[in-house]
C-alpha positions, 0 to 999 in steps of 0.5 A: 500500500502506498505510503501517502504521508512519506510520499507527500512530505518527500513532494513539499521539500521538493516544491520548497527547496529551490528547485521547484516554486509551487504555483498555488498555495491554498488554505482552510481552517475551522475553529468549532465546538459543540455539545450534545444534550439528551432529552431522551436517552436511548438505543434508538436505531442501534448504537449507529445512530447515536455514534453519528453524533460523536463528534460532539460531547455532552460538555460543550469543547473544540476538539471535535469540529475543529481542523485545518487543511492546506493545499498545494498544486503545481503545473508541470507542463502546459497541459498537467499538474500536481495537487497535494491536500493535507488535513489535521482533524481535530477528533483525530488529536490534529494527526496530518493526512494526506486527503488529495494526491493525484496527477492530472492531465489533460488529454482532449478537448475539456477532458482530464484524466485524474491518477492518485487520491482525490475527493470523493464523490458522493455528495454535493459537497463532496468536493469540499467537504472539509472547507466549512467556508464553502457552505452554509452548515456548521457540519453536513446533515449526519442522517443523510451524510452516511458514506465516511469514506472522503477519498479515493484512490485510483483514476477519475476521467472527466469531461466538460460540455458547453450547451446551448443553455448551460454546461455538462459536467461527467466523471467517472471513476475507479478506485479503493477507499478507506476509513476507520470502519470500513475498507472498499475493495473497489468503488466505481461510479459515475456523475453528471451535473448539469448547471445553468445560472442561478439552476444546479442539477446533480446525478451519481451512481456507484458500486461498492464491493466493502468489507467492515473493519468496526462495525457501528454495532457489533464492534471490531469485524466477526465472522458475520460483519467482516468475514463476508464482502459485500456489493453496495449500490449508491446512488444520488440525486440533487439540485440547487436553487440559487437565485439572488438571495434565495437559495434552496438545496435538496439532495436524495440517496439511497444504498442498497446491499446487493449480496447481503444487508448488513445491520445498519445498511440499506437506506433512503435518506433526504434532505431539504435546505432553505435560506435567505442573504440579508446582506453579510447574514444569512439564517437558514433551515434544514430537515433531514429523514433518514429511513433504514430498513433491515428485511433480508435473512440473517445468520440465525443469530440475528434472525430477530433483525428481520423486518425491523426499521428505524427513522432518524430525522432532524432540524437543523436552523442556522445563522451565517454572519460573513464578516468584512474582514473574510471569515464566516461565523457561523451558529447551529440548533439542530433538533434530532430524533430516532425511534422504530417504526416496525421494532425487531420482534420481541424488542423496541428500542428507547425513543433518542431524542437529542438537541446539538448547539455548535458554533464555528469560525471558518476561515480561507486564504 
């Protein structure tokens, strides 16, 4: 396996050292904090759902939603580059990674080719996930913001269009990905977007043959959660509504297990956000629902699963301040909810009930 920090440590004294003059140096960080406060305290929709929120802790502090982040790329010729990401999050004790590295060329008309590690791309967001600057949350809704992996490692070929009426943008990728929880053997898709002035349209598909590394419930892998790999099919669509100082967005997904339904997968999940600029302050609100439902044959021992499905939803109201000097300050209220809707048999879970105050500061150079 590739050792991404040595490699990219070994390219910044390169770029550094005399020889080379990095052509674009970019920057992003995030000062935040937040709690969580139970009104309810449960296992509602497995321990799954309650580990979304773990990024926040029930006394209010920073290490969770903090990070930082810099990016340098360098043209090699008139027609490629190189790009280099590093993160240090602050809920991973500000440990830098390398989150981007790829080479890309140009090959055609409008068509690059992309080798190495690069974003992801399973959300609207997903291109700058970690730049909290770039959008108007604190942090993505985590009921529908499912899929940890952030990266992925391999090859993406893209192709810009230009239209009568606006452009067409298509991507396809192959590769691997991992995160804590899980490993993805190979992951293959494809997106297209389509954009026209104030109007954002979105599609991606993509196939995931996975193995768990910790499973949300059941812990460190087992014969039953990372003995057997299992085919995922995502898929996504969104749109964004951006029209002078209104602006709405809406992105639906859904997973399903193709060879197998894992505890905890095989969902559909969507999200509504609607917000208004008055000027530098833009308050905003957003639902989020999220529908889980476990309905295939389980090893005998997890027969009690079938049939069962869990509801997560939330509220998420937020302000943005865009102060003159460049930072955005932003404040959050998210109201979030679990609870079954057709319990395992013989058993039902508490209601979980949470509320999530959090402020941030975001910052680009």
């Amino acid at each position: 396996m590739v050792n991404f920090s040595r490699v990219a440590w070994l390219c910044i004294l390169f770029c550094f050292s005399g020889q080379v003059l990095a052509q674009d140096i970019s920057g992003f960080i995030t000062i935040g904090a937040g709690e969580v406060k139970p009104r309810k305290e449960g296992n509602a929709g497995g321990v799954a759902y309650q580990a979304a929120y773990n990024d926040y802790n029930k006394d209010f502090q920073f290490e969770s939603l903090s990070l930082a982040g810099l990016q340098i790329s360098q043209d090699i010729d008139e027609s490629s580059s190189v790009t280099l990401q590093f993160l240090a999050k602050g809920n991973k004790k500000f440990a830098p990674e390398v989150a981007w590295a790829y080479y890309k060329r140009r090959i055609g008309n409008n068509r690059d080719l992309l080798l190495g590690r690069f974003s992801s791309p399973f959300y609207i967001s997903s291109a700058s996930i970690n730049v909290g600057y770039s959008y108007q949350w604190i942090k993505p809704p985590i009921e529908a913001h499912r899929v940890p992996i952030e990266s992925i490692t391999g090859a993406k070929l893209t192709q810009r269009l230009s239209l009568p009426v606006g452009h067409l943008n298509a991507e396809m990728y192959y590769g691997t990905g991992e995160e804590k929880s899980l490993r993805a053997h190979t992951m293959k898709g494809a997106t297209i977007t389509y954009s026209y002035d104030w109007l954002t349209l979105r599609a991606m598909k993509s196939v995931w043959d996975m193995s768990w590394l910790y499973h949300p419930i059941f812990g460190p892998t087992t014969p039953v959660t990372g003995g057997q790999r299992v085919d995922y099919d995502f898929e996504s669509a969104g749109a964004t509504f951006d029209f002078q100082n209104l602006f709405i967005q809406s992105e639906f997904m859904t997973l399903d297990a193709v060879n197998f339904t894992d505890i905890g997968f095989g969902y559909d999940a969507y999200y509504v956000m609607l917000g208004y600029r008055f000027g530098s302050i833009t308050p905003s609100i957003t639902y989020t629902d999220y529908l889980r439902s476990v309905d295939e044959e389980f090893y005998p021992e997890f027969n009690e699963f079938r049939r069962a499905s869990f509801e997560e939803n939330s509220l998420k109201i937020g302000l943005r301040w865009d102060m003159p000097s460049g930072p955005a300050l932003k404040f959050e209220y998210t109201d979030a909810n679990a609870k079954n809707i057709v319990p395992p048999p013989g058993r039902r879970f508490p209601e979980l009930d949470v509320a999530v105050y959090a402020i941030s500061l975001d910052v680009t150079f």
